[in-house]
N, CA and C atoms as a LAMMPS dump frame, in Angstrom:
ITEM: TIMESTEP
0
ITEM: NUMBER OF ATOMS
519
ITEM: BOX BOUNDS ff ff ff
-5.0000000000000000e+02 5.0000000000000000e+02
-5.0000000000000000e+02 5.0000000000000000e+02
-5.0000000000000000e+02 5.0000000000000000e+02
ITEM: ATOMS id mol type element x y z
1 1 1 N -112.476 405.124 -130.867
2 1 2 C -113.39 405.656 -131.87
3 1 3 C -113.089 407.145 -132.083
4 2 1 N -113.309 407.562 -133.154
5 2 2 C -113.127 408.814 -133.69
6 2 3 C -113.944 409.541 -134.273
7 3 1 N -113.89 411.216 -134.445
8 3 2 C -115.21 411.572 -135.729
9 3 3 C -114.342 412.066 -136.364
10 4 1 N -114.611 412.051 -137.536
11 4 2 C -113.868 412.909 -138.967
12 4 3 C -114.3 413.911 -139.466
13 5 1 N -113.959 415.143 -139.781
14 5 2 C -115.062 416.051 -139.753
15 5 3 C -113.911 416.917 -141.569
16 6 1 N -114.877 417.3 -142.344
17 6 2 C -114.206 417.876 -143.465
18 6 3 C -115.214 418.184 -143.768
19 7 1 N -114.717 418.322 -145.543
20 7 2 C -115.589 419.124 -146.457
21 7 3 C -116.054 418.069 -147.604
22 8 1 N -117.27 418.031 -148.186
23 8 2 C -117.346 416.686 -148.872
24 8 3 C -117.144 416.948 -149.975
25 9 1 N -117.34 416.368 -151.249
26 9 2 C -116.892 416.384 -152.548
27 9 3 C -117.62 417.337 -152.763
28 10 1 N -117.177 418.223 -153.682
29 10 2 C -117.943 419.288 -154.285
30 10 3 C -118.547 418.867 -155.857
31 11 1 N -119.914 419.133 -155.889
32 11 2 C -120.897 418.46 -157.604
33 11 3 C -121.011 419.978 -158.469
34 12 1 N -121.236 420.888 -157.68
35 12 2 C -121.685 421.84 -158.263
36 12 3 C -123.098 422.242 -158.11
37 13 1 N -124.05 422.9 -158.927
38 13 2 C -125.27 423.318 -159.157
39 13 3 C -125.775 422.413 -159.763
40 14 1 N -126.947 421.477 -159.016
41 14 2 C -127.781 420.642 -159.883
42 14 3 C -129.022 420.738 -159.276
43 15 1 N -129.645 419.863 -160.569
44 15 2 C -131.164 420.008 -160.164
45 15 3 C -131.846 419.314 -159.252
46 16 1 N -133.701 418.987 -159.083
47 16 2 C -134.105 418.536 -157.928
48 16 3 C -134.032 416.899 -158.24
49 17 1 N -133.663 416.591 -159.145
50 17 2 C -133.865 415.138 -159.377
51 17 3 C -132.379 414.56 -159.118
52 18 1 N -131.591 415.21 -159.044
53 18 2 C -129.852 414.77 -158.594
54 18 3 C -129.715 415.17 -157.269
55 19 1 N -130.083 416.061 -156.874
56 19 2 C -129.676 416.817 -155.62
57 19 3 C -130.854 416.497 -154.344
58 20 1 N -132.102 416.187 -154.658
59 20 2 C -132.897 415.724 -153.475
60 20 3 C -133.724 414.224 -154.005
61 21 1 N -133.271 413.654 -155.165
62 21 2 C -133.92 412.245 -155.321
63 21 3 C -135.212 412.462 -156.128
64 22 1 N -136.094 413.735 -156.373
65 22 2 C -137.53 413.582 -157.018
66 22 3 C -137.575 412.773 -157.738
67 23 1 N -138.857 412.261 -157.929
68 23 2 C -139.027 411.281 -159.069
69 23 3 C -139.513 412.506 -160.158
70 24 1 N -139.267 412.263 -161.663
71 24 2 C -139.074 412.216 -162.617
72 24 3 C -140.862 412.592 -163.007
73 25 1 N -141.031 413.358 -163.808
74 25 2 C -143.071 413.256 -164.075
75 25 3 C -142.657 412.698 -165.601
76 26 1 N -144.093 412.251 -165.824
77 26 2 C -144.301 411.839 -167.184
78 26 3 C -143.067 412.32 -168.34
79 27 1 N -143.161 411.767 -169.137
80 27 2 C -142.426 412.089 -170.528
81 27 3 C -143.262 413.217 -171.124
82 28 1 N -144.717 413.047 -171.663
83 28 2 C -145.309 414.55 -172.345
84 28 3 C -145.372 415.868 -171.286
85 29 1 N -144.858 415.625 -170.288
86 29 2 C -144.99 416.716 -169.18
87 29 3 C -144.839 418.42 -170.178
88 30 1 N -145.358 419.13 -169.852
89 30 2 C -145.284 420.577 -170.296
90 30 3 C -144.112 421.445 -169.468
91 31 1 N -143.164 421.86 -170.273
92 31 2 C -142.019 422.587 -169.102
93 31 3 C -141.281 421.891 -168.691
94 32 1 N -141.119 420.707 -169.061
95 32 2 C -139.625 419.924 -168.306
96 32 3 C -140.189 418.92 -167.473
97 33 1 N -139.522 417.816 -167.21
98 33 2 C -140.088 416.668 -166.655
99 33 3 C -138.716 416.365 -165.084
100 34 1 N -137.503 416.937 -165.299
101 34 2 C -136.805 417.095 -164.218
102 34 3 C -137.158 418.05 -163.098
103 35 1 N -137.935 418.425 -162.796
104 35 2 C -138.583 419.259 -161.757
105 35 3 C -139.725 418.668 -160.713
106 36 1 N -139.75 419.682 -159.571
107 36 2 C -140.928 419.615 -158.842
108 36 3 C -142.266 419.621 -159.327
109 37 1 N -143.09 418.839 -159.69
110 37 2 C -144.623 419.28 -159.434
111 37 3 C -144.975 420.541 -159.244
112 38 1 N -145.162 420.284 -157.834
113 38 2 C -145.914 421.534 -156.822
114 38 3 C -145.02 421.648 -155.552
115 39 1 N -144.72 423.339 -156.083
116 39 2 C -143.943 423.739 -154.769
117 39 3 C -144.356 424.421 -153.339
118 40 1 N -145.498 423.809 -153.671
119 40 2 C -146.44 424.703 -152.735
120 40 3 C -147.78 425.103 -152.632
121 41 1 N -148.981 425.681 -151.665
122 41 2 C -149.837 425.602 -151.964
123 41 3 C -150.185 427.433 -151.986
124 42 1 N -151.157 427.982 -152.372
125 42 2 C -151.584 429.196 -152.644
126 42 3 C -151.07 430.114 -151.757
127 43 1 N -151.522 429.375 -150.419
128 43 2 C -151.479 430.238 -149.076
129 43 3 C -150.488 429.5 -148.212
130 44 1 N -149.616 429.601 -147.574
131 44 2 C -148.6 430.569 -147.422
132 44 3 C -148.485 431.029 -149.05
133 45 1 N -148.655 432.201 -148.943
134 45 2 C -147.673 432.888 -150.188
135 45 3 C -146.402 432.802 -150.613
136 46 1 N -145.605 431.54 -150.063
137 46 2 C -144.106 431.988 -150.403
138 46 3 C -144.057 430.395 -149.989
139 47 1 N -142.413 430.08 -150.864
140 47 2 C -142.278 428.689 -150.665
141 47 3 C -141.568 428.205 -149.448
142 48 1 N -142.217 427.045 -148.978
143 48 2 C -141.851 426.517 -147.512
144 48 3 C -140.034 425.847 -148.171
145 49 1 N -139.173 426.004 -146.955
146 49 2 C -138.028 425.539 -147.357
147 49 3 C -137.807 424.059 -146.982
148 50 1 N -138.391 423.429 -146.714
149 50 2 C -139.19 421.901 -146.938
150 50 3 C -139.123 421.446 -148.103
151 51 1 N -139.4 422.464 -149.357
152 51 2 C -139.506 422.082 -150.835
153 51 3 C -138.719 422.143 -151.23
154 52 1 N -138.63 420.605 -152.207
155 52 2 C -136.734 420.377 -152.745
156 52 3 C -136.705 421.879 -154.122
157 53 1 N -135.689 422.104 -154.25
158 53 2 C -135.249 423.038 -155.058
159 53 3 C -134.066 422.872 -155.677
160 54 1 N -133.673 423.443 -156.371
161 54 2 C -132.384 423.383 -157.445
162 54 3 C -130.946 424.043 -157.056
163 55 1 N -130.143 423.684 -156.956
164 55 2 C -129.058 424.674 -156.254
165 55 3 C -127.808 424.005 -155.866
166 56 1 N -126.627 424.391 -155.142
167 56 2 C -125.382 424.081 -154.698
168 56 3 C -125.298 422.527 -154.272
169 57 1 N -125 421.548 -154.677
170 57 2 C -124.552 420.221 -153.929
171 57 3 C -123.465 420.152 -153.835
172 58 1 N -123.28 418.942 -152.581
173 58 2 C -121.849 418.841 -152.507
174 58 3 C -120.817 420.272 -151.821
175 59 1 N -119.886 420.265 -151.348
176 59 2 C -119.341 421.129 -150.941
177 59 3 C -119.858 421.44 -149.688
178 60 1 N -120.338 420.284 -148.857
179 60 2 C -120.916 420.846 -147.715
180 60 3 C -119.784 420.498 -145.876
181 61 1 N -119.715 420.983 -145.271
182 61 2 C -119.115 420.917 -143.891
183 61 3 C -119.806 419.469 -143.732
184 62 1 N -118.963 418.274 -143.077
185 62 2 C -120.106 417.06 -142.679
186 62 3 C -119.223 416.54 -141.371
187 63 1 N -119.526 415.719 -140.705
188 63 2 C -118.723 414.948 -139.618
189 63 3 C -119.631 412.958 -139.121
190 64 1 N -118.311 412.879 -139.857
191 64 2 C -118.721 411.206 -140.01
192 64 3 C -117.937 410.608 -138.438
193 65 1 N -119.397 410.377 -138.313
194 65 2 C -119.32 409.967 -136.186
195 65 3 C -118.921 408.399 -135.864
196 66 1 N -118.233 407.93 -134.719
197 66 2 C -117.524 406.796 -134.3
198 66 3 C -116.913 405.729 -135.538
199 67 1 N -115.853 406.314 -136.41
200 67 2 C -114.966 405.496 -137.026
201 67 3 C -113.967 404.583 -136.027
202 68 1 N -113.734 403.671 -136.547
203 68 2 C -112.891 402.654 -135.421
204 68 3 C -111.54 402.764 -136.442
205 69 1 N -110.541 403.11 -135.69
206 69 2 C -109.022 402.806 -136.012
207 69 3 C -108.801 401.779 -135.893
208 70 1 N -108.217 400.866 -137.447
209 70 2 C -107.875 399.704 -137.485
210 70 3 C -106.249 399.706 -137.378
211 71 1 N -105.425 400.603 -137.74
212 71 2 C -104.016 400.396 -137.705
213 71 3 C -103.483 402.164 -137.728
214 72 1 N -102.057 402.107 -137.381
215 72 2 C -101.622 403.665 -137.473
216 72 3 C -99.831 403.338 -137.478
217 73 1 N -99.699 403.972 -138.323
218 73 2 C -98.772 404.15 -138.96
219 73 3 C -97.142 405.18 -138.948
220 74 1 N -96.365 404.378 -139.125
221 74 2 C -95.613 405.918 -138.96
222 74 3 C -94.155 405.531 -140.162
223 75 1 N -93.995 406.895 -140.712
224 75 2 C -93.013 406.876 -141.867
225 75 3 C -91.786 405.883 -141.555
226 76 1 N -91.673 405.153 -142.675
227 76 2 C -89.956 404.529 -142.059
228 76 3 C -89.869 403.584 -140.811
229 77 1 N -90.89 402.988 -140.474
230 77 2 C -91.31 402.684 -139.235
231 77 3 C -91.586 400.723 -139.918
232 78 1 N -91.439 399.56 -139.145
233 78 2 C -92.199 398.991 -139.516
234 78 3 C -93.521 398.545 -139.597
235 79 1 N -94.518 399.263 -139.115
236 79 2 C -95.83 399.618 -138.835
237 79 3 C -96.398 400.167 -140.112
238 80 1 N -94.986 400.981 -141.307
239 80 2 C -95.451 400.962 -142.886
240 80 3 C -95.681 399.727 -143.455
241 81 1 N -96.041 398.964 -143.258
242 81 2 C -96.025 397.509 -144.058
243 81 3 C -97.502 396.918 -143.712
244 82 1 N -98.224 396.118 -144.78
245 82 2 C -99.238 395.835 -144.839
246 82 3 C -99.145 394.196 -144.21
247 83 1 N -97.871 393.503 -143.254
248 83 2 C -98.236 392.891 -142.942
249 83 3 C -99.101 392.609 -141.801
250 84 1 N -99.981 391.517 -141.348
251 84 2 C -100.731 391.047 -140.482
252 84 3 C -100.293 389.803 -139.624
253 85 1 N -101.02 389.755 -138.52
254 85 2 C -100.688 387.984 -137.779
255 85 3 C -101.385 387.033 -138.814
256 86 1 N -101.679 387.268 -139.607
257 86 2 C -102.747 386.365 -140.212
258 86 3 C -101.859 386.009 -141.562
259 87 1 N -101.345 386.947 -142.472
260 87 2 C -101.211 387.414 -143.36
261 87 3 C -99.305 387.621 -143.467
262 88 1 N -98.299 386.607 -143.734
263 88 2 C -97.178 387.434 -143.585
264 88 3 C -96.141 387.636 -144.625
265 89 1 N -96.86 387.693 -145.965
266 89 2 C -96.224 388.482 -147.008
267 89 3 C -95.747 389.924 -146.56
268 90 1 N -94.739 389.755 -147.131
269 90 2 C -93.82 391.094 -146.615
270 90 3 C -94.166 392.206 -148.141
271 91 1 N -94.879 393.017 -147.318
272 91 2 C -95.718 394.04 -148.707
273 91 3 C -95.518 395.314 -147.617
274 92 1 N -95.779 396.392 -149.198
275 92 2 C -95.88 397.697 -148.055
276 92 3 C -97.674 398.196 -148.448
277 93 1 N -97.565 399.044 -147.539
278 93 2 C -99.418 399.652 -147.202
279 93 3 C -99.743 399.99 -148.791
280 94 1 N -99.002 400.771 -149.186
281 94 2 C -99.283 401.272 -150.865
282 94 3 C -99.644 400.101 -151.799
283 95 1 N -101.076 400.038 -152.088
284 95 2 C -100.738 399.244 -153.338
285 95 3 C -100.517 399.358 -154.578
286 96 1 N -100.433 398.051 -155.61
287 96 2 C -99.797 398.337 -156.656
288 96 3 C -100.115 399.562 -157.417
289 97 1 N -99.018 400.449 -157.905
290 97 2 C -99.42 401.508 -158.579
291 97 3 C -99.851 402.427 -158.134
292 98 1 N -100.13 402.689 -156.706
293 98 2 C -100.251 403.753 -156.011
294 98 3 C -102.132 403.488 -155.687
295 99 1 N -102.327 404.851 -155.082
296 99 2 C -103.716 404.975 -154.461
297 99 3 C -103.929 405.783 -156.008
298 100 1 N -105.271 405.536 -155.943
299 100 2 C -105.958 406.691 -157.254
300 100 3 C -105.979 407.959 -156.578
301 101 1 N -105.691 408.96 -157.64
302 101 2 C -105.781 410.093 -157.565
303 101 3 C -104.973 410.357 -156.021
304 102 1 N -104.139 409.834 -155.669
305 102 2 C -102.968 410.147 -154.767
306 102 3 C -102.082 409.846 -154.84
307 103 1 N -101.338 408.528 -155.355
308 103 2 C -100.156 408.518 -155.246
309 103 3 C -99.452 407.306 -154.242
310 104 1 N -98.232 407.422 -154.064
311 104 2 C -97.19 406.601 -152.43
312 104 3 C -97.184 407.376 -151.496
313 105 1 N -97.797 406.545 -150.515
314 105 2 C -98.256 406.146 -148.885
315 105 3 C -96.72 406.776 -148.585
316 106 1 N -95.791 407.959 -148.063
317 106 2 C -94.715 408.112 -147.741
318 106 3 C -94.958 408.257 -146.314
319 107 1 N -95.52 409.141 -145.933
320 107 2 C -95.99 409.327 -144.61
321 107 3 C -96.261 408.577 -143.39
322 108 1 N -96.545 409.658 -142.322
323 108 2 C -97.781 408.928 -141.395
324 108 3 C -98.848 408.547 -141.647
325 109 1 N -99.515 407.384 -141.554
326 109 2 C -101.127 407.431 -142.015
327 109 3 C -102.284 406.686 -141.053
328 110 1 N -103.21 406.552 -141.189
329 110 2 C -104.248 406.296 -140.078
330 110 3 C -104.906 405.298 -141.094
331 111 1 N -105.59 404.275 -140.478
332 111 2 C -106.353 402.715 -141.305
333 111 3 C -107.458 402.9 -140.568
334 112 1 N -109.02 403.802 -141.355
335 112 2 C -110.013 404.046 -140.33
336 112 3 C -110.829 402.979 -141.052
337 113 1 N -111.821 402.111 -140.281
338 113 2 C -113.339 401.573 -141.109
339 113 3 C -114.13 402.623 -141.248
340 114 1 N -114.735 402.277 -142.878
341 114 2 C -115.758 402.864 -143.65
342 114 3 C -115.011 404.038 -143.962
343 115 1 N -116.056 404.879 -144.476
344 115 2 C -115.692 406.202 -145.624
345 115 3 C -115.142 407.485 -144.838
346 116 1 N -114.64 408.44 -145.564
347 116 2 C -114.374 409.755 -145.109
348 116 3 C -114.644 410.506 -146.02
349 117 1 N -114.669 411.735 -145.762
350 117 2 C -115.56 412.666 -146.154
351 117 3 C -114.55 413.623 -146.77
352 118 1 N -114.893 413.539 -148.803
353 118 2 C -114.268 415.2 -149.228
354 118 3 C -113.224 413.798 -150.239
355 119 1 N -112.839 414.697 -151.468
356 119 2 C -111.716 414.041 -152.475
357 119 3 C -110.683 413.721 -152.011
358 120 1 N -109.481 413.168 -152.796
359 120 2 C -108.287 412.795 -152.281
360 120 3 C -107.395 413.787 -151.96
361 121 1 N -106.81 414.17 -150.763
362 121 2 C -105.641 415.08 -150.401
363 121 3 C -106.581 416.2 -149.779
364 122 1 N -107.733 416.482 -149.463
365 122 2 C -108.362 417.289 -148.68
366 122 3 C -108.323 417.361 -147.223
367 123 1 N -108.2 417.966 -146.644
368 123 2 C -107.787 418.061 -145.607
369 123 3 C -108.739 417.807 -144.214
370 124 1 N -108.462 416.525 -143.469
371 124 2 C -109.402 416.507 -142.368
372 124 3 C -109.49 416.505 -140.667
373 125 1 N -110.293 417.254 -140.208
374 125 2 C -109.651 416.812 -139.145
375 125 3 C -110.349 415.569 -137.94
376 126 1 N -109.707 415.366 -137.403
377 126 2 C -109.76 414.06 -136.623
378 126 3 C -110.112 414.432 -135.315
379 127 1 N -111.334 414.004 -134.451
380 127 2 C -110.993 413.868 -133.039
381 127 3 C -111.862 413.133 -132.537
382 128 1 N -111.537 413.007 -130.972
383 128 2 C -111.467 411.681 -130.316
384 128 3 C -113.133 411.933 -130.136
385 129 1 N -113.798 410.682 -130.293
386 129 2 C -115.235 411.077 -130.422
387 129 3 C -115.883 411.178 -129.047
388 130 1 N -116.935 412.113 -129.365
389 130 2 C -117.586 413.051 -127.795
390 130 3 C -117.926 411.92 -127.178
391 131 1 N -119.215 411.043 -127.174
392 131 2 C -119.826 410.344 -127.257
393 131 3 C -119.011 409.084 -125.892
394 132 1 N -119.397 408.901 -124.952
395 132 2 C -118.759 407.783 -124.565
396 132 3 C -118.647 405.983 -125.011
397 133 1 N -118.229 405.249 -125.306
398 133 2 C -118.735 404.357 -126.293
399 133 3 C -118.694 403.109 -125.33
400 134 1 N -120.088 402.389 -125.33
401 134 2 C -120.58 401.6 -124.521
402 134 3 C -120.909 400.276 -125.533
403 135 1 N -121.231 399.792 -126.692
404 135 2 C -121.717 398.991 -127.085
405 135 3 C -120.404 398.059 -127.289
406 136 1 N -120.592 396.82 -128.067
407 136 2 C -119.825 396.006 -127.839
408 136 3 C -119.305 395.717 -129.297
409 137 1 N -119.818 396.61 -130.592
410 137 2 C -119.491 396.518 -131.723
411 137 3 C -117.79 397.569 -131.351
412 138 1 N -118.145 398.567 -130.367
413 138 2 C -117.025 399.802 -130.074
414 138 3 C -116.038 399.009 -129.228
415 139 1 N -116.304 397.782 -128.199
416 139 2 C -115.59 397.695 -127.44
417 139 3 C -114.547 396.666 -127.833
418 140 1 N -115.562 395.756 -128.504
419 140 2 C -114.377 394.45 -129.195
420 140 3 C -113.155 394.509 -129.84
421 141 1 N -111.728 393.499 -129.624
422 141 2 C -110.631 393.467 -130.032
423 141 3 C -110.737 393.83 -131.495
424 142 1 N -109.974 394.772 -132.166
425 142 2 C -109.683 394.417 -133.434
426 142 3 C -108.579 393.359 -133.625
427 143 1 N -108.636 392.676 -134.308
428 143 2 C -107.895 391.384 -135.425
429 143 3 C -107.789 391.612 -136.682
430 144 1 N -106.976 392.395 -137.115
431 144 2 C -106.241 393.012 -138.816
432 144 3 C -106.095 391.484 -139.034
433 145 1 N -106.636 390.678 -140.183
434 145 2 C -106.45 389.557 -140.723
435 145 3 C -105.599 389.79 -141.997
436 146 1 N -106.093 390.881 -142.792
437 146 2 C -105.743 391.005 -144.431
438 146 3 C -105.671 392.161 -144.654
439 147 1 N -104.529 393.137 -145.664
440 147 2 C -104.683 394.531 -146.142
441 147 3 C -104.902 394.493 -147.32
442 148 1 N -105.363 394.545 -148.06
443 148 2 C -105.639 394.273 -150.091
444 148 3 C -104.455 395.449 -150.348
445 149 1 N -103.643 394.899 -150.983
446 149 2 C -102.564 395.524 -151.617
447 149 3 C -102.701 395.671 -153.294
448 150 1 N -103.754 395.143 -153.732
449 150 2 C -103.581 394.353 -154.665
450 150 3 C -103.865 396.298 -155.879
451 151 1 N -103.99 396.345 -157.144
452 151 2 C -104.583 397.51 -157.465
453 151 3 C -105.728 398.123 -157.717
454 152 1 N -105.519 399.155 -157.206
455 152 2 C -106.834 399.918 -157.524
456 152 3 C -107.018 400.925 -158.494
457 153 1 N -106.977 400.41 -159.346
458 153 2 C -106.64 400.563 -161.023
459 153 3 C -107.138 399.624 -161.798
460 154 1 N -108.409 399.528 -162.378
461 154 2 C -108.641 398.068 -162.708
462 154 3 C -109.116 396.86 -162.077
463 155 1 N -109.087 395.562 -161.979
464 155 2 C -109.241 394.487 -161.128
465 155 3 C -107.885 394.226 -160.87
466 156 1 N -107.347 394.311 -159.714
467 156 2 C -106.023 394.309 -159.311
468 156 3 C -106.202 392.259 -159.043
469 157 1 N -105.182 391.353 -159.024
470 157 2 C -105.455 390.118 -158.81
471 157 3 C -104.027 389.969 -157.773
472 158 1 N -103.392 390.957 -158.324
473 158 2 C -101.954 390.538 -157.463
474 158 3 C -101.697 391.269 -156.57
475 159 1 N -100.957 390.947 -155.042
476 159 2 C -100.942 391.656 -153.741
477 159 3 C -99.33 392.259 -153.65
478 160 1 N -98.256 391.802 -154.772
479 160 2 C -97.148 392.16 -155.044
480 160 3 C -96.894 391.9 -156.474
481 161 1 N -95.715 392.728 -156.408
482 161 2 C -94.854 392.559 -157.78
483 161 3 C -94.337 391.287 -158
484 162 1 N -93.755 390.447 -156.919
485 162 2 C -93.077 389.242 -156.82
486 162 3 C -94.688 388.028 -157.836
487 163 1 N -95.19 388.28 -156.851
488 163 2 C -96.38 387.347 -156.995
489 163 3 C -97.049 387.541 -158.614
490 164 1 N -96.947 389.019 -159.035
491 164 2 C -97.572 388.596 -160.421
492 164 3 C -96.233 388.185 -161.729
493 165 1 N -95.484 388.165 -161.049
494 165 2 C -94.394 388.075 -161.85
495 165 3 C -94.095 386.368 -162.016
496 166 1 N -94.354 385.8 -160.566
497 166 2 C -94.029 384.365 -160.572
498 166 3 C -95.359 383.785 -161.577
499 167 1 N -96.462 384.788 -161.287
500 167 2 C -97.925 383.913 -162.051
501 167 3 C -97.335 384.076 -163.643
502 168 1 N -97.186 385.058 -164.517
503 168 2 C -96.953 385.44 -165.882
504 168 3 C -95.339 384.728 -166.463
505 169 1 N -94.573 384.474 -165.269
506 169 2 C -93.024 383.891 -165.856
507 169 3 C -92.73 385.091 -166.713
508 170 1 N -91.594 384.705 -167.349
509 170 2 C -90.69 385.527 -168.417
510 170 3 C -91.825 385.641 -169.236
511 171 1 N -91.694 387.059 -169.474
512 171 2 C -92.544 387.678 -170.669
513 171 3 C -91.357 388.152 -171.686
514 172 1 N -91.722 387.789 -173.475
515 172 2 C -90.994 388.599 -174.065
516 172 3 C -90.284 389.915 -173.991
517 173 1 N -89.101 390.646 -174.31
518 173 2 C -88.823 391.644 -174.351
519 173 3 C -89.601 392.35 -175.534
């Protein structure tokens, strides 16, 4: 298990109804209907920082705790290939058409479960998580059955070039 620790997507400056969830007041509201109510009451004189407010999202330091490494990789290696024991189409990790907004898998690369934190090509770092890991979701074998090769561009249907080529036959020039 691992934690991932970066920088998350940056939104910009938004308001309290994007940035902390408020619900929305009436439609005839006076002054805007995307805002707080009440930010407070008379006394304290000054607003508690408890109260959602308007300002910077996104762009924040975060660390996403016990990711499990499903596979790891190394350039030029056959460990680049998306095959499995399960699975033994001979494909590589990249699928069709590349990753969005990145590109071909050339590299070393790491196969973590669930999300990471921050846009594509941002920089993160990795370490071995503090935490000693006792449960049995942490301890159990992984079994890589399947890698979706297929694209992520669209509804991808095909896991290779071979394969959508045999489905479509000769297409006109």
């Amino acid at each position: 298990m691992i934690d991932i620790i970066g920088v998350t997507k940056g939104k910009g400056y938004e308001g309290v109804v994007t940035r902390w969830g408020v619900t929305r007041l009436p439609r005839k509201t006076h002054r805007g209907l995307r805002k707080v109510a009440c930010i407070g009451a008379w006394h304290p004189a000054r607003v508690s920082f408890t109260v959602a407010r308007a300002g910077q999202n996104g762009y924040h330091h975060r660390t996403e705790m016990n990711k499990k490494i499903y596979k790891l990789g190394k350039a030029g290696d056959e460990s680049h290939t998306a095959v499995t024991e399960f699975d033994r189409t001979d494909k590589d990790i990249t699928p069709m058409g590349g990753f969005p907004h990145y590109g071909v898998v050339k590299d070393d690369y790491i196969l973590v479960k669930g999300c990471c934190v921050g846009p594509k090509k941002r920089v993160v770092t990795l370490r071995q998580s503090l935490l000693k890991q006792t449960s049995r979701l942490a301890m159990e074998e992984i079994k890589l059955k399947f890698i979706d090769t297929s694209s992520k561009f669209g509804h991808g249907r095909f896991q290779t070039t071979q394969e959508k080529a045999k489905f479509y036959g000769k297409l006109k020039a």
